[in-house]
C-alpha positions as CSV (number, residue, x, y, z in Angstrom):
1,X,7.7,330.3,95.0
2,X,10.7,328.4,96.2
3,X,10.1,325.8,99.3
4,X,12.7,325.7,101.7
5,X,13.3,322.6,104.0
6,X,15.0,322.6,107.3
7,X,16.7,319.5,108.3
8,X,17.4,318.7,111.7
9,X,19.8,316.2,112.9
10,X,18.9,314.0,116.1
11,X,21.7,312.6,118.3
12,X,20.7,308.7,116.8
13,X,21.5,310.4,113.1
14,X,24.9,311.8,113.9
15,X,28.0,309.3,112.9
16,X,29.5,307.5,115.7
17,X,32.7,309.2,114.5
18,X,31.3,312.8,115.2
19,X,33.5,313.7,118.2
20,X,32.6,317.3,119.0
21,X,31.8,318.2,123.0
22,X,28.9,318.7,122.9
23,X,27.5,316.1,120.7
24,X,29.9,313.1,121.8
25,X,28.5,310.0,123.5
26,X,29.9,309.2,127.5
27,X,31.7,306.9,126.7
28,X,33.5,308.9,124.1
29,X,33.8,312.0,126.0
30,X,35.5,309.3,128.8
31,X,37.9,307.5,126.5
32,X,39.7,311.6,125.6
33,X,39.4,312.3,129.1
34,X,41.5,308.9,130.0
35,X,44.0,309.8,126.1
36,X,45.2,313.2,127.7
37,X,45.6,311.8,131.6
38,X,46.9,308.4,130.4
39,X,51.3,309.4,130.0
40,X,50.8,310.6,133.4
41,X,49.0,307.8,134.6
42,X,51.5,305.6,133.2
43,X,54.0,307.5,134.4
44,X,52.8,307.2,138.1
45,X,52.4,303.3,137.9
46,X,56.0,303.3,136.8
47,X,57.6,305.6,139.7
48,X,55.5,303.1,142.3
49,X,57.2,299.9,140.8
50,X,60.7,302.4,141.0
51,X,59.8,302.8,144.3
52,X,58.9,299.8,145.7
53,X,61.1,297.3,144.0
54,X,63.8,299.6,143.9
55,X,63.5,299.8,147.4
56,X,63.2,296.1,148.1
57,X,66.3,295.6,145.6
58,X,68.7,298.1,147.9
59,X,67.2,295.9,150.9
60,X,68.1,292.3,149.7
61,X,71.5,293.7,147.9
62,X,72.6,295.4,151.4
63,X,71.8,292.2,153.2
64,X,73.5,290.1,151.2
65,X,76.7,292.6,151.3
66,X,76.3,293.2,155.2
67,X,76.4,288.8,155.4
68,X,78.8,288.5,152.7
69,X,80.3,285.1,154.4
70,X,76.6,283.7,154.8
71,X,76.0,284.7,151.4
72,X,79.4,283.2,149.7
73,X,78.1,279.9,151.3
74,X,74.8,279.4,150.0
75,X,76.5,280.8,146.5
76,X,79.0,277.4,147.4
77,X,75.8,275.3,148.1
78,X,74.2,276.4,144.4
79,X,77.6,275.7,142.7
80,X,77.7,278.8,141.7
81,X,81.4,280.1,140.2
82,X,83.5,282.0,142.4
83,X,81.0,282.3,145.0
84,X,83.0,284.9,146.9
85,X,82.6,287.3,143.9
86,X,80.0,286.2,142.9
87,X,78.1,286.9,146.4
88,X,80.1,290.8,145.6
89,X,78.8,291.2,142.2
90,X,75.0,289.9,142.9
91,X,74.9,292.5,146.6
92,X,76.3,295.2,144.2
93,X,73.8,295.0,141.7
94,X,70.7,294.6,143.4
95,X,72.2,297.5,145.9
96,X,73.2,300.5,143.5
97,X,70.6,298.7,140.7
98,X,67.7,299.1,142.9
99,X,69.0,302.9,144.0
100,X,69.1,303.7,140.6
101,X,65.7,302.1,140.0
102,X,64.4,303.9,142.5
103,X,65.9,307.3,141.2
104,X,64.9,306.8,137.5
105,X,68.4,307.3,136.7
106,X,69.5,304.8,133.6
107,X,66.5,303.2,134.8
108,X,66.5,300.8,131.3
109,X,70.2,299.9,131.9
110,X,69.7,299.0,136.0
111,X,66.4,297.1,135.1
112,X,67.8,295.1,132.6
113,X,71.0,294.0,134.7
114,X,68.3,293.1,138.2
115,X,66.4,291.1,135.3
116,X,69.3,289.4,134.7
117,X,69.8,288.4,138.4
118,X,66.3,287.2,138.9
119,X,66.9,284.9,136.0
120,X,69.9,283.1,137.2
121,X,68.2,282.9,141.1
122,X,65.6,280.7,139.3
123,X,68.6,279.0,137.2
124,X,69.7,278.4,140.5
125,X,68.1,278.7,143.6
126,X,64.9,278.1,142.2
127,X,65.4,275.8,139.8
128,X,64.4,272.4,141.4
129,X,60.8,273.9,142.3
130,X,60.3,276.3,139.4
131,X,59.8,275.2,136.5
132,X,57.2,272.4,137.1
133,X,54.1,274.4,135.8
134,X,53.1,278.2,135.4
135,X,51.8,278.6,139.0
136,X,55.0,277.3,140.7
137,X,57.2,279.3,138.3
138,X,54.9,282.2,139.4
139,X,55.0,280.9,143.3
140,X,58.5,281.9,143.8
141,X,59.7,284.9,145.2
142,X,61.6,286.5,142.3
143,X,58.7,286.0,140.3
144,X,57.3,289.0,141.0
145,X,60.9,291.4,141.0
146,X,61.4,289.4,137.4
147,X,58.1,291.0,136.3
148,X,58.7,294.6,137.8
149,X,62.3,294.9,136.1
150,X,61.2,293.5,132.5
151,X,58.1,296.0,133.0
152,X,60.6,298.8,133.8
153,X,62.6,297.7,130.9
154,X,60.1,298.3,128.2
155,X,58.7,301.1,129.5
156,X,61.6,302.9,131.2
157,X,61.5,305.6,134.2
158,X,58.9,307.0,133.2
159,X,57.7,311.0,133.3
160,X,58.4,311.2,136.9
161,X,62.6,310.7,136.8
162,X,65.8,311.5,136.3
163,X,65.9,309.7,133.0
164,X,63.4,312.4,131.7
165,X,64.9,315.6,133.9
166,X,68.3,314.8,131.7
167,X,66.1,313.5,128.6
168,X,64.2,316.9,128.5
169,X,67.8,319.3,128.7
170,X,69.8,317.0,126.3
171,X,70.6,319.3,123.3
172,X,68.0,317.7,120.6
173,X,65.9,317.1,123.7
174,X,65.3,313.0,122.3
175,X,67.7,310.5,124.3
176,X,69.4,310.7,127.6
177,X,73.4,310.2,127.3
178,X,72.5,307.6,130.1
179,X,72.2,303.9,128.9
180,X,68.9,302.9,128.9
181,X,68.0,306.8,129.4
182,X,64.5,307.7,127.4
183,X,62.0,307.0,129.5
184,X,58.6,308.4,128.7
């Protein structure tokens, strides 16, 4: 006579690493829920930063265009080389840097060109008061357009853009012929 033995497995003697529905722990069955919804959560965090500091970007770079004597003047006051064009160059670039922000369109490139700004505004206009300590670098008011723009430089447009419209019907489908372009 043979014996047979049945074994039965309780959920304490399964391996952590068993992953299966049905015999996953909350917490694991929560972490694959938040893997497949995370690109588009991402995604969504970087079309609100588009938005708003895109938006606050076309605001500050019309305003300085629309006062372009008031703005050549404080440009004088900083010391600031040709103020007069300089005053032109800055209003462009936050203006048509923060549309194309906004858009997603060469979202890398514009990003990169607005950080670029909100470093020499604390090289200049912030400098006396900036770089004391960490909270007043943090205090001043590009601190937190500095932030948005590297954040939209590393991580591009996003899902949710034009970047990824033109990324998605290039021919191999991989980089957008925009600079800055592959946003995911």
């Amino acid at each position: 006579m043979s014996s047979t033995t049945t074994t039965t497995t309780t959920p304490e003697a399964l391996p952590a690493t068993d992953l299966r529905p049905e015999r996953a722990r909350p917490w694991q069955r929560a972490t694959t829920a938040l893997r497949r919804i995370e690109p588009w959560g991402r995604s969504a965090l970087l079309l609100a930063l588009r938005l708003l500091y895109g938006w606050q970007f076309v605001q500050t770079g019309w305003g300085k265009l629309a006062n372009l004597d008031r703005t050549t003047g404080f440009f004088e006051i900083l010391g600031l080389p040709a103020p007069g064009a300089t005053a032109v160059l800055v209003g462009a670039t936050e203006l048509l840097g923060g549309l194309l922000l906004a858009a997603g369109l060469g979202a890398r490139f514009a990003a990169a060109a607005l950080a670029g700004v909100m470093v020499v505004a604390y090289a200049t206009a912030h400098a006396a008061d900036a770089f004391a300590s960490l909270e007043a670098f943090t205090a001043q008011a590009p601190y937190p357009f500095l932030v948005a723009t590297l954040v939209l430089s590393a991580f591009g447009a996003g899902r949710i853009s034009i970047d990824r419209w033109i990324e998605r019907r290039s021919p191999n489908g991989r980089s957008s012929p925009l600079p800055g372009g592959r946003g995911r």
